[in-house]
N, C-alpha and C positions, 0 to 999 in steps of 0.2 A: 477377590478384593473389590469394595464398593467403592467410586470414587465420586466424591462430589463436583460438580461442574457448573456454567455458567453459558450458559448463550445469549452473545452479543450480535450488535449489527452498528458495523460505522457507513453512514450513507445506504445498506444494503449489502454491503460484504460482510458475509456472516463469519463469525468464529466461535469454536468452544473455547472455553476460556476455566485453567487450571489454576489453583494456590498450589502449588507443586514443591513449598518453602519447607516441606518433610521430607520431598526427595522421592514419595511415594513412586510419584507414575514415572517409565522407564520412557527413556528417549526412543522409541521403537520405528520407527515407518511405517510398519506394517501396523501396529495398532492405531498410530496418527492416519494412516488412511482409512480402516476402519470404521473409527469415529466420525470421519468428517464423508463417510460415507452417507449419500441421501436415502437411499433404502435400506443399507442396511445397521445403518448406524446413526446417530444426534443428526450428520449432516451439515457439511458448513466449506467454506473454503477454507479455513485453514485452522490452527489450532493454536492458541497461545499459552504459555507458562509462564506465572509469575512465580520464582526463583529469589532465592537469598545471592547476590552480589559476592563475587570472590574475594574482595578486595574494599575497604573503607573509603566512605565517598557517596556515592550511589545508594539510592535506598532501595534500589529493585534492580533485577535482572530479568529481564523480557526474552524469552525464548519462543522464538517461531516456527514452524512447521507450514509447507504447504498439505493442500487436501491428499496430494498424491505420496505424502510421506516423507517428503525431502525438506529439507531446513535452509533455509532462507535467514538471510542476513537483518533484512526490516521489511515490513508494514508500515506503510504510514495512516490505515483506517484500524488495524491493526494495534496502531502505538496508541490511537485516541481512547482503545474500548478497554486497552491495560491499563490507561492510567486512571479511567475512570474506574475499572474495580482494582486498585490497588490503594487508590483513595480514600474508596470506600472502606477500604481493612486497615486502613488509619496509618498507612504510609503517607510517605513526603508532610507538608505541612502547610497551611495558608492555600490548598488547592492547587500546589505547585510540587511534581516529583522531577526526579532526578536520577535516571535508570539510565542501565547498559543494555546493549545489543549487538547483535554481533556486525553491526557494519558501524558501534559506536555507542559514546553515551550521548543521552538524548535528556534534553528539559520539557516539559509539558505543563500546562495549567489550564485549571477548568474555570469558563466565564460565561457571561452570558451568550456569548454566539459557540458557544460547543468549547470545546478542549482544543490549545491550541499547541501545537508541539515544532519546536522548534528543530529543525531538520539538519542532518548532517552538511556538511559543506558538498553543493553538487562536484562531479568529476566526470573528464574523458568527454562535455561538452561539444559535439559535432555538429554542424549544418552544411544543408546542401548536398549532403551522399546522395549518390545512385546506385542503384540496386537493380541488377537482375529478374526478374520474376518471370512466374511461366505465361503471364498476361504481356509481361514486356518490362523496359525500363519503367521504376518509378524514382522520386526524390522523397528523401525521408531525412529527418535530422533524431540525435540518440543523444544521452546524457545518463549516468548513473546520478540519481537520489535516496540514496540507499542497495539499490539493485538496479539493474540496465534498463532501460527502457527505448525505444523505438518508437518516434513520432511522427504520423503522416499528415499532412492540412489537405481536408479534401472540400469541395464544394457540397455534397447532398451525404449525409451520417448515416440516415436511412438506408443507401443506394448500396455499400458497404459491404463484401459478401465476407464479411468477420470471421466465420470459421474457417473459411479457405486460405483468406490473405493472411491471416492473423498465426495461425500454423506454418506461412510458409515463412514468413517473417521472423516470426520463432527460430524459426531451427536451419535457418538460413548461412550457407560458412561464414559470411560476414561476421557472424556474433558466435561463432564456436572458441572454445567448446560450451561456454556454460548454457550460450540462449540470450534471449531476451524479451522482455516483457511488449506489446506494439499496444500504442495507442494512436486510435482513430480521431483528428479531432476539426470542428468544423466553428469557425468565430461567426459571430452573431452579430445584428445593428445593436450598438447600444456595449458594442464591447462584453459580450456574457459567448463565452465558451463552453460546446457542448460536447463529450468526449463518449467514447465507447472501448473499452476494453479488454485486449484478448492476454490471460493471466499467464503468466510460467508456470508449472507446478498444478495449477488447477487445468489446465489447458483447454480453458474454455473461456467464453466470455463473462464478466463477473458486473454485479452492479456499480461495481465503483474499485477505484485502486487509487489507493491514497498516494503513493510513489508517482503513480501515472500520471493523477491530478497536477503534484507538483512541478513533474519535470514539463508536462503544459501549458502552465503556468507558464513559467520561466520561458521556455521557448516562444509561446504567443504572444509574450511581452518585449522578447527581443527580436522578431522577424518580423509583429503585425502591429509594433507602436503599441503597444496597451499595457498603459502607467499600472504599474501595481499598487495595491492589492488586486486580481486579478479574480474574475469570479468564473469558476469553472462548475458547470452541470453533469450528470454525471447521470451514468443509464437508471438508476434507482431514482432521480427524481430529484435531489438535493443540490444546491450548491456550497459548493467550499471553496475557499480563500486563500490564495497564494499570493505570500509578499514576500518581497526582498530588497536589500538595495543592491544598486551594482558598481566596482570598481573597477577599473580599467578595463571594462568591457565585461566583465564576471559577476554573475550574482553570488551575494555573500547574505548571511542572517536572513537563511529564506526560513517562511513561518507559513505553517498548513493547518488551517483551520476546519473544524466541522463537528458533524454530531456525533454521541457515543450512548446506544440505549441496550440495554438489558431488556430481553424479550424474556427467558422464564430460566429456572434451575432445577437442576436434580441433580439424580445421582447415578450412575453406571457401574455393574460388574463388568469388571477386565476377563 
């Protein structure tokens, strides 16, 4: 069977990208890692489906896949590069959809600064953990934006040994059983934060994590003074924009902004 596809990049995190609204391709693992395989397959971090909606309401249904085969609740580079080809097949309306996920329905609109998607309510909100490591104690603060994430503030991002601390942090008991996503992140004169991240699922460092950006956002605005909108860098080169307001200490109506491009399309025998 041939199937047509799409490859996207939000910021640098790449994805193949499915109209999946036949039902054709199967929910597999083993063919989602396949594909998002770099030798031997398209190649990407992760894989999206756009799905017909169970339920009236929502004009799409977002289906994620990490590269490694496992399904993931959200993307937030992810949510930017569906909505932009779900747009484009003449869903939602006025450049605004209105899709499910599995950690949620989610609203998006395309404007002039990129697609901006308005994000689930954060949860589980922590600062000031200490954490074990085989280097020693360090302090780290976590929040779910979608998916868990793990947030260090360090002095030099460079300096960084990402795949060591980034794996241990991962899969660290603190954050069992599922895991968590770690981002490295380092504030700047001028208020612009710069992030590196080590993925769940891809377990590797990825150019950008749209979840990542946000929950640093959020944190670098409530530990380091910095009014939102909140501009965070991102190893691919890009910045994107996290806002929110906050109530009783809580950010609420946070919005993650950025870019969503279609690099080229084909097609694939399964």
């Amino acid at each position: 069977m041939r199937i047509p596809f799409t490859k996207m990049h939000g910021a640098g995190n790449d994805f193949v990208v499915i109209d999946n609204r036949g039902g054709d391709f199967p929910h597999d693992p083993a063919l989602v890692a396949r594909l998002c395989h770099r030798r031997f397959g398209i190649g990407a971090d992760g894989l999206l489906l756009l799905e017909i909606p169970p339920h009236a309401g929502p004009e799409a249904r977002m289906v994620y896949f990490n590269a490694d085969g496992s399904r993931a609740e959200m993307c937030g580079n992810g949510a930017r590069c569906f909505t932009a080809f779900a747009l484009a097949r003449g869903l939602g309306g006025d450049g605004r959809l209105h899709f499910l996920t599995d950690a949620g329905a989610l609203t998006a609109s395309s404007g002039p600064a990129g697609i901006r998607v308005v994000m689930t309510e954060p949860a589980n909100l922590r600062t000031g953990l200490s954490l074990d490591l085989g280097d020693g104690p360090v302090e780290l603060h976590s929040v779910n934006t979608g998916v868990p994430h793990a947030v260090l503030f360090v002095g030099d991002l460079e300096a960084v040994d990402l795949p060591r601390l980034g794996a241990e942090i991962r899969h660290h008991p603190a954050f069992a059983p599922a895991g968590t996503n770690v981002n490295f992140a380092a504030v700047q004169s001028g208020g612009l934060v710069r992030i590196r991240t080590y993925e769940r699922g891809v377990e590797a460092e990825t150019l950008a994590c749209g979840t990542g950006v946000t929950a640093v956002g959020i944190l670098a605005s409530l530990l380091h003074d910095l009014p939102p909108p909140v501009r965070v860098r991102v190893a691919g080169g890009d910045t994107l924009a996290v806002d929110f307001k906050t109530e009783a200490g809580n950010p609420v109506e946070v919005t993650m902004t950025g870019p969503a491009h279609t690099v080229f399309t084909g097609e694939i025998d399964l």
